[in-house]
C-alpha positions as CSV (number, residue, x, y, z in Angstrom):
1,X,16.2,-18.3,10.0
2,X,16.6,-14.5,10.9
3,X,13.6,-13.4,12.2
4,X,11.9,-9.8,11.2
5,X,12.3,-6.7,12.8
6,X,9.0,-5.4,15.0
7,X,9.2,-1.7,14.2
8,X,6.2,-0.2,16.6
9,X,5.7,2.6,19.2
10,X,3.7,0.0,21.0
11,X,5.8,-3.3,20.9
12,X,5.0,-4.2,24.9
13,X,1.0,-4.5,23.3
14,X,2.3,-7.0,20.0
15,X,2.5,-10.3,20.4
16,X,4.4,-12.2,17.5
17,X,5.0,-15.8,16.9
18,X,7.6,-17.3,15.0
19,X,8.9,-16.7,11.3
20,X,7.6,-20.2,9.9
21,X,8.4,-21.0,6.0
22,X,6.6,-23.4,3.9
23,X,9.2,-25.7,2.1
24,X,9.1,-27.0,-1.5
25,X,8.4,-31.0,-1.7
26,X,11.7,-31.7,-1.6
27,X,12.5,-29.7,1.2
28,X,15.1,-27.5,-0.3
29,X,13.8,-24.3,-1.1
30,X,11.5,-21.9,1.0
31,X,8.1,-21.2,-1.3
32,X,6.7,-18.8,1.3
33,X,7.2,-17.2,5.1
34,X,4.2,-16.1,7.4
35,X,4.1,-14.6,10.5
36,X,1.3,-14.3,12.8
37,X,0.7,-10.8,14.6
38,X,-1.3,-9.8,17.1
39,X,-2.3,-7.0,19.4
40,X,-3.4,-7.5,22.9
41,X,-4.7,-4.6,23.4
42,X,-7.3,-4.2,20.9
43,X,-7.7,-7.5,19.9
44,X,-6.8,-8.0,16.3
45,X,-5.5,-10.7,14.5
46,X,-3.4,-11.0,10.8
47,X,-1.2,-13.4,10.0
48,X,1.4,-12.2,6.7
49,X,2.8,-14.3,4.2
50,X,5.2,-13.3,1.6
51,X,7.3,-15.3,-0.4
52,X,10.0,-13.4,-0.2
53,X,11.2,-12.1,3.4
54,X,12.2,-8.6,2.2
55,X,8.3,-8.3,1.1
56,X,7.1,-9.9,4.5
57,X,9.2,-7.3,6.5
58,X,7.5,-4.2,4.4
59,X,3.8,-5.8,4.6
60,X,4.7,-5.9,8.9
61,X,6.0,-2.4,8.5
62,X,3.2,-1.5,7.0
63,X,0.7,-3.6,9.2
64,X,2.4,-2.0,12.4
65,X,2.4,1.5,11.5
66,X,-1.5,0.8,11.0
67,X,-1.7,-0.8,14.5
68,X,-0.1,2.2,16.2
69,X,-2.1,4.7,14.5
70,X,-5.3,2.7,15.2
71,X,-3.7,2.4,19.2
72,X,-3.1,5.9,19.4
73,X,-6.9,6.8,18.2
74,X,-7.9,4.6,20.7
75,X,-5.5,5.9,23.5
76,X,-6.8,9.3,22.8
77,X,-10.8,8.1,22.2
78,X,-9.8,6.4,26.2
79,X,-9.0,9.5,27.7
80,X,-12.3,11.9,26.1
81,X,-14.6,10.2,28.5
82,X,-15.6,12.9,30.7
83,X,-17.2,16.4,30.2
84,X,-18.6,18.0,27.8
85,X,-16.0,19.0,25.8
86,X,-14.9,15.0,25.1
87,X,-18.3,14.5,23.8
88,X,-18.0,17.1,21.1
89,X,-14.5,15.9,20.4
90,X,-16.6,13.0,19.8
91,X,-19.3,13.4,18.4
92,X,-17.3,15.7,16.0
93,X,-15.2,12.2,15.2
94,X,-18.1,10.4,14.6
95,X,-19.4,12.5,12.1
96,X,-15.7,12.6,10.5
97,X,-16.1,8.6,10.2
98,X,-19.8,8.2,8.8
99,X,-18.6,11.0,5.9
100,X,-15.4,8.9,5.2
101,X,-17.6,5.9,3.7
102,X,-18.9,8.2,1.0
103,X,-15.8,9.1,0.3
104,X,-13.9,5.4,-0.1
105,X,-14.0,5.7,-3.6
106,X,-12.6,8.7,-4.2
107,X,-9.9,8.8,-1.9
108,X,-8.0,6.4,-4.6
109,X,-8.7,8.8,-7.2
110,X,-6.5,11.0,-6.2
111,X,-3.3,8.7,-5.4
112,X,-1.2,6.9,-8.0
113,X,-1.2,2.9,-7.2
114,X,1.5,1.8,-9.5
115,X,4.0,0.0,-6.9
116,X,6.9,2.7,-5.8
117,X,9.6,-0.5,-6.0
118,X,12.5,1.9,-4.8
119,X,10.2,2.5,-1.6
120,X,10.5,-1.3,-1.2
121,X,14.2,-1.1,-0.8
122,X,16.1,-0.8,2.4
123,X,18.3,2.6,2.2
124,X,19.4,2.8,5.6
125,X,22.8,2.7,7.2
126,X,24.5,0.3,9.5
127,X,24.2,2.1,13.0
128,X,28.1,2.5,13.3
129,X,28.9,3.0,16.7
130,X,30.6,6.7,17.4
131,X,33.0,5.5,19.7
132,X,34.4,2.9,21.5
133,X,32.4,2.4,24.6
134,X,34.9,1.3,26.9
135,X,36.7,3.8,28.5
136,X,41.0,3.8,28.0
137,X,43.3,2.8,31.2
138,X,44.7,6.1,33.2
139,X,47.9,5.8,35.0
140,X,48.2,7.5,38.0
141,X,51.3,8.1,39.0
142,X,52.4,7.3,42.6
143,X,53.2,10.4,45.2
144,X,57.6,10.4,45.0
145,X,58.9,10.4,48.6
146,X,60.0,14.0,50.0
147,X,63.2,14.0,51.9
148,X,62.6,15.9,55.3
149,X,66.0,16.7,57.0
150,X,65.8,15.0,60.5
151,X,65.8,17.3,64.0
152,X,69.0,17.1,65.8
153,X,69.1,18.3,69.3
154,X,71.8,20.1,70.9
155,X,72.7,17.1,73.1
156,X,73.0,15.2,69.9
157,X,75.6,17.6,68.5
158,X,77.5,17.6,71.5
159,X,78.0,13.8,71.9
160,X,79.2,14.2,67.6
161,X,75.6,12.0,66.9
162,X,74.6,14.5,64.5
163,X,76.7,13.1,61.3
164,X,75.6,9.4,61.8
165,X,71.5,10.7,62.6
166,X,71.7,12.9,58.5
167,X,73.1,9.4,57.1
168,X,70.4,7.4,58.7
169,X,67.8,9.9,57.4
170,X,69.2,9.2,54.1
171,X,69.6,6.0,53.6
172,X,65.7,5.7,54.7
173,X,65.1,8.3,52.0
174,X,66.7,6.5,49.4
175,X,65.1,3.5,50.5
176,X,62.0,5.0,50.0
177,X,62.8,6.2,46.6
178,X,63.9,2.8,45.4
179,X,60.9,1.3,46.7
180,X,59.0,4.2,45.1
181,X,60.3,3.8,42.0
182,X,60.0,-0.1,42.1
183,X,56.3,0.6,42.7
184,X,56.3,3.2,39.7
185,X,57.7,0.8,37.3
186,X,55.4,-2.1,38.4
187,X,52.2,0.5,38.0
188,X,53.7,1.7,34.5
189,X,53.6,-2.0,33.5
190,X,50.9,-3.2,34.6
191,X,49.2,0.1,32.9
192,X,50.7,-0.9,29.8
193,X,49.6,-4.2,29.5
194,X,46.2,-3.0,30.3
195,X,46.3,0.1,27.8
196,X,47.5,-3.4,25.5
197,X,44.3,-5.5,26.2
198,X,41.9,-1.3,25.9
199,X,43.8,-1.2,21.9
200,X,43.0,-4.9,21.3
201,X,39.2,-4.5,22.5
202,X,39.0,-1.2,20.6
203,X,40.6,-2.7,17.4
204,X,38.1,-6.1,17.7
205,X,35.0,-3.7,18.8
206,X,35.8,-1.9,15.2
207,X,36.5,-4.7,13.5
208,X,33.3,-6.6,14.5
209,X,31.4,-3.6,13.6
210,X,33.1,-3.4,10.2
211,X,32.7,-7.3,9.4
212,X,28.8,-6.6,10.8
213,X,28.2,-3.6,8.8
214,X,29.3,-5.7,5.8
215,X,27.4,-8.3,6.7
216,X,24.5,-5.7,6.5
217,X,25.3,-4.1,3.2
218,X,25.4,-7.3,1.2
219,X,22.0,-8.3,2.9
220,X,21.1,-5.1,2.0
221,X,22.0,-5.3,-1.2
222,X,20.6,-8.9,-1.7
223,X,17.0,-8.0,-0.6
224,X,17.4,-5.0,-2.7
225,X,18.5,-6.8,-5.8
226,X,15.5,-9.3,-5.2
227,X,13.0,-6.2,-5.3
228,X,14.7,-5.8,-9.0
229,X,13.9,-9.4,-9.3
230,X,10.7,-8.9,-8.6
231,X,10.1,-6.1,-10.4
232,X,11.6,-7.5,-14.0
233,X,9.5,-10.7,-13.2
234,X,6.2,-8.7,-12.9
235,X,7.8,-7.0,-16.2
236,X,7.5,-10.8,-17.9
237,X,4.6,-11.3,-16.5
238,X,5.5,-14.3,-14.3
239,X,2.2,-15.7,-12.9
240,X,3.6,-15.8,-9.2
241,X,5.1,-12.4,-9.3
242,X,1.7,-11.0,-11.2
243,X,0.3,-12.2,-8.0
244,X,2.2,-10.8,-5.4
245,X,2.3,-7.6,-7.5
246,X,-1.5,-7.2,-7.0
247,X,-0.7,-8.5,-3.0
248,X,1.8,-4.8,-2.9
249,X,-1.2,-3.0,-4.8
250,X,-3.9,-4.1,-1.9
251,X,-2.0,-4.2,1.5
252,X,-0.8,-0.3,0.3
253,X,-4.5,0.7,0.1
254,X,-5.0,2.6,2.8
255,X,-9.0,2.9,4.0
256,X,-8.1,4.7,6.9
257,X,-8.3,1.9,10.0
258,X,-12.3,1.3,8.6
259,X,-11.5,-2.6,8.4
260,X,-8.7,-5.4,8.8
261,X,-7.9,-6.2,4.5
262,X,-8.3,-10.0,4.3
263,X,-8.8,-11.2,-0.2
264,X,-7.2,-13.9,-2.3
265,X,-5.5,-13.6,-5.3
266,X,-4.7,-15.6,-8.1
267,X,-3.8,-15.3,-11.9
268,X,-4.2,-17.2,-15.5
269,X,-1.8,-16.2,-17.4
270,X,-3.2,-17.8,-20.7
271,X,-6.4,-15.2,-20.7
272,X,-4.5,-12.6,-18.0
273,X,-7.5,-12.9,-16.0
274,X,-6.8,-11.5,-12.2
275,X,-9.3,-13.6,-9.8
276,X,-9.5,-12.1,-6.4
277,X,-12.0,-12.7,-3.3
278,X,-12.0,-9.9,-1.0
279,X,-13.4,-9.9,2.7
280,X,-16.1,-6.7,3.0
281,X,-16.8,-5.6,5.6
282,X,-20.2,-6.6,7.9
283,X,-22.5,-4.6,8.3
284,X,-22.0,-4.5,12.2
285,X,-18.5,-3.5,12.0
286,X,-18.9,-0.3,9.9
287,X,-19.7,3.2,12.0
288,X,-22.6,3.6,13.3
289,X,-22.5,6.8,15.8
290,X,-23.6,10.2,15.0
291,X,-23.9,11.8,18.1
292,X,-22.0,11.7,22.0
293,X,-23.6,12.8,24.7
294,X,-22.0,13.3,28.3
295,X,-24.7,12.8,31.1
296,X,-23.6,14.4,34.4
297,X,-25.8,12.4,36.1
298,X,-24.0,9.4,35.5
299,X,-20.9,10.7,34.1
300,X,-21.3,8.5,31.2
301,X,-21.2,9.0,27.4
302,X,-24.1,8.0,25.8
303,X,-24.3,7.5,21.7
304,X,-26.9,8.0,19.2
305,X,-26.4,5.4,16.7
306,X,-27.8,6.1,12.8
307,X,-31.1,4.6,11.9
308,X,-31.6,0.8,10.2
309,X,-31.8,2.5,7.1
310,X,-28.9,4.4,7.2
311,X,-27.1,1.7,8.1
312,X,-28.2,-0.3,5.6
313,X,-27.9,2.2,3.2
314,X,-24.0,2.6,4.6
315,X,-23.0,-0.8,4.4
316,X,-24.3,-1.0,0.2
317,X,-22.2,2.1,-0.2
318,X,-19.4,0.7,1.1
319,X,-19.4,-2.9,-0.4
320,X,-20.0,-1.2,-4.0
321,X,-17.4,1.1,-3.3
322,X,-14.6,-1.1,-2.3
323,X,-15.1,-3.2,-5.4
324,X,-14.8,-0.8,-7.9
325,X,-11.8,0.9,-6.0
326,X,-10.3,-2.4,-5.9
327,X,-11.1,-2.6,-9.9
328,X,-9.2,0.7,-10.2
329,X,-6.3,-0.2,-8.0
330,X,-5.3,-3.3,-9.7
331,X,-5.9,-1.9,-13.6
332,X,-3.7,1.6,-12.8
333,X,-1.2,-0.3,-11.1
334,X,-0.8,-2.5,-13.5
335,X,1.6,-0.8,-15.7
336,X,2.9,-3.6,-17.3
337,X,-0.3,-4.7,-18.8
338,X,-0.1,-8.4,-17.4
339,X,-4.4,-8.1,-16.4
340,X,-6.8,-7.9,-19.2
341,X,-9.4,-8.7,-16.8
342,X,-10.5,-8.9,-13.1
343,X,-12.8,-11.0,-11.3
344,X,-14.1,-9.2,-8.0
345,X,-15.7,-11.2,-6.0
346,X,-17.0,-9.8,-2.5
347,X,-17.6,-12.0,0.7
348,X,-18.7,-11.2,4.0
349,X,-18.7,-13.2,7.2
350,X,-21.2,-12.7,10.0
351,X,-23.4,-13.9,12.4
352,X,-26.5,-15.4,11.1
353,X,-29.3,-14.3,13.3
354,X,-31.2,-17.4,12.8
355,X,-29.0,-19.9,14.1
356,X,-26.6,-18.2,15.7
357,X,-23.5,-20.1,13.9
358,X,-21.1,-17.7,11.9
359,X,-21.3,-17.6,7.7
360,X,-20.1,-16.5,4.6
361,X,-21.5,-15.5,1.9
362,X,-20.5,-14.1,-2.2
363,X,-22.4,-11.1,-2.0
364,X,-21.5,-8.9,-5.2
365,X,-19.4,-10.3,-8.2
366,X,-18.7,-9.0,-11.4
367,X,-15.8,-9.7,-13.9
368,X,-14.8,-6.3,-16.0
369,X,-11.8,-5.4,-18.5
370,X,-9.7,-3.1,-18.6
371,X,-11.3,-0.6,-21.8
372,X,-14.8,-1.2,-19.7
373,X,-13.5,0.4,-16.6
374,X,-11.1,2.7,-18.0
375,X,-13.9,4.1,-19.4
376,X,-15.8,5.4,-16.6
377,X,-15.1,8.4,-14.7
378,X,-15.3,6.8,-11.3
379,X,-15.1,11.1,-9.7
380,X,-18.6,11.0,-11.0
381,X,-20.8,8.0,-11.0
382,X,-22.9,6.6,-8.4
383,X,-21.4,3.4,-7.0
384,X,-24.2,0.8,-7.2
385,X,-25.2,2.2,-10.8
386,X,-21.7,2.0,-11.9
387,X,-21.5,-2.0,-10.9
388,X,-25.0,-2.6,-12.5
389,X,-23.8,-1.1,-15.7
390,X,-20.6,-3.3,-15.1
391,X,-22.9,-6.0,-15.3
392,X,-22.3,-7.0,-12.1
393,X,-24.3,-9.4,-10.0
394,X,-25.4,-8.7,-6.6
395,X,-28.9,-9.1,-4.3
396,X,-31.7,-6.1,-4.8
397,X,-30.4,-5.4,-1.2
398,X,-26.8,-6.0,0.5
399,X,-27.9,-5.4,3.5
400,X,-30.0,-8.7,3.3
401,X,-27.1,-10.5,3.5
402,X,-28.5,-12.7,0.5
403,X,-25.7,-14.9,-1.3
404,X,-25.4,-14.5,-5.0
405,X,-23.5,-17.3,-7.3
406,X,-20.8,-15.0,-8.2
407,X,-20.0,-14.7,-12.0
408,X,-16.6,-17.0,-11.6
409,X,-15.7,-19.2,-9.1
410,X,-11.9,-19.0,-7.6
411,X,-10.0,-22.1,-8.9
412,X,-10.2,-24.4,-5.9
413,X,-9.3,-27.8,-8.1
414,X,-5.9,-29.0,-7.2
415,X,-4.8,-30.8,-10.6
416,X,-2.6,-33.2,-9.9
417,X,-5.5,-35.4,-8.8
418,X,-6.4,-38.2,-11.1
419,X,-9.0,-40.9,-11.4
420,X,-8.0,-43.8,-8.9
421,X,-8.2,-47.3,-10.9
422,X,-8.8,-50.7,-8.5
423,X,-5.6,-52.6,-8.3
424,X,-6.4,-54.9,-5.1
425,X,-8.7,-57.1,-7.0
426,X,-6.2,-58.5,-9.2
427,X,-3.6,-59.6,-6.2
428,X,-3.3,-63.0,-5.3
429,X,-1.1,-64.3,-2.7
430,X,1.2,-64.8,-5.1
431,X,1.8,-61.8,-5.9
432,X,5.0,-60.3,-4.8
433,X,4.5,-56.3,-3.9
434,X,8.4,-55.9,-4.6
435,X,8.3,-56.6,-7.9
436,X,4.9,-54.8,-8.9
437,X,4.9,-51.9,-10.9
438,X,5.2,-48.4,-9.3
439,X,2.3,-47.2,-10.4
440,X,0.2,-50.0,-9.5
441,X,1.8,-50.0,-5.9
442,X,0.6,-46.5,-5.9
443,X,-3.4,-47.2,-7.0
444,X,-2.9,-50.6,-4.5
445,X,-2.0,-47.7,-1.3
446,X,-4.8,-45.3,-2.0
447,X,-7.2,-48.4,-2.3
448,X,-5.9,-49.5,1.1
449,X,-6.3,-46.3,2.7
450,X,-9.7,-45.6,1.1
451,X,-10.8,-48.9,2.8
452,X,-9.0,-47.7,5.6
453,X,-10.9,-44.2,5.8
454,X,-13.9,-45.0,4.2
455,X,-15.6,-45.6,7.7
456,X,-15.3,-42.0,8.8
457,X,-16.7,-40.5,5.2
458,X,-12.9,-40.1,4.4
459,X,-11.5,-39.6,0.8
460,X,-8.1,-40.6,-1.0
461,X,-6.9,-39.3,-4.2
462,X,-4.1,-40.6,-6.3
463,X,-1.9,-37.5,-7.8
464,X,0.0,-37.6,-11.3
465,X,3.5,-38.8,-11.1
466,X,6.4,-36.4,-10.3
467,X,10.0,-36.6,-10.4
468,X,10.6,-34.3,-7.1
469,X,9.5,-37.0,-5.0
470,X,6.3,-35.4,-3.6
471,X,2.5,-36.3,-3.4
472,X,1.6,-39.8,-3.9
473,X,-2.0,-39.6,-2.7
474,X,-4.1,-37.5,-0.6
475,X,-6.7,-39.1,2.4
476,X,-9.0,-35.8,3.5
477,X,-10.1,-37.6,7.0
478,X,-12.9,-35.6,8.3
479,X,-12.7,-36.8,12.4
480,X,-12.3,-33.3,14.2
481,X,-9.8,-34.4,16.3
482,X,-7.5,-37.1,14.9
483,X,-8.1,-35.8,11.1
484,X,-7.2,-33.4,8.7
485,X,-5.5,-33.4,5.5
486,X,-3.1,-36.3,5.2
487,X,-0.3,-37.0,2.7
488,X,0.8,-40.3,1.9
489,X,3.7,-41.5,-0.1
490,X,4.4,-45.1,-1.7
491,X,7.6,-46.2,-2.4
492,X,8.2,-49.5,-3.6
493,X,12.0,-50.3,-2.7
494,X,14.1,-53.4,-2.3
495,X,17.0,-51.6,-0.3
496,X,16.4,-49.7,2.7
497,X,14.8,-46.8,2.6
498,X,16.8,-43.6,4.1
499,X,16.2,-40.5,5.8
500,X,16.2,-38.6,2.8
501,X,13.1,-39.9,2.0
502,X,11.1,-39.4,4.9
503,X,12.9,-35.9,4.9
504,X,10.9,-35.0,1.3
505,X,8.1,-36.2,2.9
506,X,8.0,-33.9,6.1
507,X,8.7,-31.0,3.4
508,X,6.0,-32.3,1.7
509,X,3.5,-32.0,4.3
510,X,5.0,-28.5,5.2
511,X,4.6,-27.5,1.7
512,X,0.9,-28.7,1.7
513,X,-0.1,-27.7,4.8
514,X,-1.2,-30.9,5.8
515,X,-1.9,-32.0,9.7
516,X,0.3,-36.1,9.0
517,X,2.2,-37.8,6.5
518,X,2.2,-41.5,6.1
519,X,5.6,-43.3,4.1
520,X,4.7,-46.5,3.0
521,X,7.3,-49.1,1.6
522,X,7.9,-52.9,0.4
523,X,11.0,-52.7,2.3
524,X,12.6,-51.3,5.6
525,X,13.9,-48.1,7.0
526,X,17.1,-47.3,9.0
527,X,17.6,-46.2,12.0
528,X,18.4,-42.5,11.2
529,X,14.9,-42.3,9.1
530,X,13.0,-43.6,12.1
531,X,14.9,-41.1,14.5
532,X,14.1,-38.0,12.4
533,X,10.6,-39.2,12.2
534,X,10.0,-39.7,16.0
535,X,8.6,-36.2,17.4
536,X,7.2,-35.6,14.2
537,X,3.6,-36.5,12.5
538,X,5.3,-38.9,10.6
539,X,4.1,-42.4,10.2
540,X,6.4,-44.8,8.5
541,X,4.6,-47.8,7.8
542,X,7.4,-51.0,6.2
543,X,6.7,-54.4,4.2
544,X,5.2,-56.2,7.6
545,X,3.5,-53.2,8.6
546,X,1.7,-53.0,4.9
547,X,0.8,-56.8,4.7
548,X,-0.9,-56.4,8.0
549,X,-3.0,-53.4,6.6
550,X,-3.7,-55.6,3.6
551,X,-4.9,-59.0,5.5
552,X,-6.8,-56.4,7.5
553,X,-8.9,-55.4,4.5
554,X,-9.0,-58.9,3.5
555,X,-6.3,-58.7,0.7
556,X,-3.3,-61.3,0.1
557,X,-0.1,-60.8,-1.7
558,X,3.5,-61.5,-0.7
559,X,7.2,-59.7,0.1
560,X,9.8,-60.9,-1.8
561,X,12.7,-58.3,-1.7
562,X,15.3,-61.0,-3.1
563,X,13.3,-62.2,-5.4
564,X,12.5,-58.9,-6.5
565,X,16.5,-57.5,-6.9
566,X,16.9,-60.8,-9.3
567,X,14.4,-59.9,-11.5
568,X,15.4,-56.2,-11.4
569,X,18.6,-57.8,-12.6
């Protein structure tokens, strides 16, 4: 799996773990990525999830170009600590921050939140290299030999030497030249071949760069046509893409580095009713300066925080303000018309005071339509008025922290549960597990497992029947260390059970985030099943292994996988 691309000023302060995807049940098709970020620096947190990786990439663009701005602000707020002047600067940016909460509300006002899809799309070119980097062979040719006519002397002459002395001298000069020219030639080739293997680099260099920039053209284009995709889905109002729609519409709100965005969306078609639980911010975290002073004495800056009340009073803006900008958000960029309706309902985590543990609590909720809101001229109204008139439910006082039951709850069922029905009580050790039905060999698991869990306040549920192989039954074990979520199938075979099954169920607890599976069978498993299994939280429990959990709980019953195949007969 390609992993995204960390676009930052700052990437040496980002610490990123791995591009993880959550798998279908049966393990061949990715449902959703995620990708935790961090930043070491100033100590935040988000993990991203998108189920598309083209959408993952713009939500980390977008996350990152927030970080930076955030790290330069603080880089800059670093280096005013001394004199005067800095406190000013200051004090001057602390003022700027307190008017900005009055101001949350409107800021939206003025920008259009429908979803720009062509920004989503990746327009950029391949980064074609201008040249080939490698510089091309030189030849140098060798120095020829000079012929320099040789001295003779007077005696030489006299004796007759002088003939035979110019013939020596040039035979050594032709010597020289052959030699010479025997060294040229073995230069020119050897340059050649080398000029041979520069032209076949240069031509592969190109033609990797071609096949690459391919490559990133139809991956351009595929993540481009799945923005379309999206896009027309939204268009049909598709409940998933109706739900990452309003995911675009909330991560693009921009409120100015004031708090990390953390909500939860989800959508029923059948009323177009848009649920979402969104994360204010605590009280604590808001601004809270109004005025830096530098004391020479010390050469420290010391800050005048606001009063209670104006804190208070700050923190009720804010939460009022955020949900009816979110409210406005989510109706103008829904220009499709899938949301009739929105549920709002507002959260906050913090330390409680009293026992010193952290909580959460629904603090504001209200549930408004379109007409209702559209209605209003948010430029004008006062924000708590405007969600009492909404009919919104909240305490007298935010600032109390006092939880409300909020108008609608999210949908927390899962629906495939159903009731459990006792299966055990009817086995005798007669009765052969091979040849039971499947759906009484599922009730018979979860009533083992119950047993099996029941001494640690543990729960199993039976789900409804599926053809994609997935969720038998669910045990919630609630030991802090050993348990978790666990999901257990039942198959009742009489042939050997292969790794394909025990892949579905590692996809299966992938897909459901659980911390163990558990495969439990009438028969046996080969030897490739158990070795994709080991390293994994993968139990795979066979017929000897199950009759064991069943005398353990006092049960009988019997194994007959021959027996069984004859009367499938």
């Amino acid at each position: 799996m390609a992993d995204l691309v960390l676009r930052s000023s700052n990437l040496d302060n980002l610490v990123a773990g791995p591009l993880t995807a959550r798998w279908n049940a049966a393990g061949t098709r990715i449902l959703r990525y995620y990708i935790d970020l961090r930043h070491s620096k100033m100590n935040l947190h988000r993990e991203l999830s998108a189920p598309e990786r083209f959408i993952l990439q713009s939500k980390v663009d977008a996350l990152l170009a927030a970080w930076d701005e955030k790290w330069e602000q603080h880089q800059i707020k670093a280096l005013l600590q001394s004199g005067k002047e800095s406190a000013d600067e200051m004090t001057a940016d602390a003022l700027q921050r307190l008017d900005s909460l009055g101001l949350i509300l409107a800021h939206t006002l003025s920008v259009n939140d429908a979803v720009d899809w062509e920004a989503l799309k990746d327009r950029s070119a391949y980064p074609m290299p201008l040249r080939f980097p490698q510089a091309k062979p030189v030849f140098t040719p060798f120095p020829a030999p000079t012929f320099t006519a040789p001295t003779i002397s007077f005696w030489s002459r006299l004796i007759g030497k002088a003939e035979r002395i110019r013939e020596e001298a040039a035979g050594k000069h032709r010597e020289a030249v052959a030699a010479w020219e025997a060294q040229e030639a073995l230069g020119r080739a050897r340059h050649a071949a080398e000029v041979g293997h520069w032209q076949k680099a240069e031509k592969d260099f190109w033609d990797e760069h071609e096949v690459a920039n391919n490559a990133f053209l139809a991956e351009q284009a595929e993540a481009n046509a799945k923005v379309d995709a999206l896009r027309m889905s939204v268009s049909a109002g598709d409940p998933e893409a109706v739900v990452e729609h309003a995911s675009l519409v909330l991560e693009a709100s921009d409120y100015d580095g004031l708090f990390e965005k953390s909500y939860e969306v989800q959508y029923r078609p059948e009323d177009r009713l848009l649920l979402v639980s969104y994360d204010l911010p605590a009280p604590d975290a808001l601004p809270g300066v109004k005025n830096v002073r530098f004391v020479k004495a010390t050469g420290e800056m010391k800050e005048t925080l606001i009063s209670e009340r104006d804190r208070k009073g700050n923190f009720e803006s804010v939460a009022y303000q955020i949900c009816l900008r979110t409210l406005h958000e989510l109706f103008e960029a829904d220009v499709d018309h899938n949301i009739g309706r929105i549920l709002f309902n507002g959260q906050v985590e913090y330390v409680d005071p009293r026992t010193g543990q952290e909580a959460r609590v629904c603090l504001l909720s209200v549930l408004v339509d379109r007409a209702s809101l559209e209605a209003i001229d948010l430029a004008r109204v006062d924000p708590k008025a405007c969600f009492k008139s909404l009919k919104g439910v909240s305490a007298a006082s935010l600032a109390s922290l006092t939880a409300v039951p909020p108008v609608m709850e999210m949908d927390r069922e899962d629906r495939r549960f159903i009731e459990g029905r006792d299966v055990a009580q009817t086995l005798d050790e007669g009765t052969n597990l091979a040849s039971m039905s499947w759906e009484d060999f599922e009730h018979l698991v979860r009533e083992l497992f119950e047993e099996e869990f029941r001494s640690r306040g543990g729960e199993v549920k039976v789900t409804r029947s599926s053809s994609d192989g997935g969720v038998d039954a669910v045990a919630f074990d609630p030991d802090p260390i050993s348990g978790g979520k666990i999901v257990i199938q039942a198959k009742r075979y009489t042939r050997t059970v292969g790794v394909a099954a025990v892949r579905d169920l590692y996809g299966t607890v992938m897909n459901e985030g659980a911390s163990k599976g558990i495969l439990v069978t009438t028969a046996d498993y080969g030897p490739d099943a158990y070795q994709f299994a080991n390293g994994k939280p993968l139990t795979l429990l066979n017929g000897a292994n199950l009759l064991h959990l069943m005398d353990k709980h006092g049960r009988r019953a019997r194994i007959d996988i021959r027996e069984a195949r004859q009367a499938a007969s």
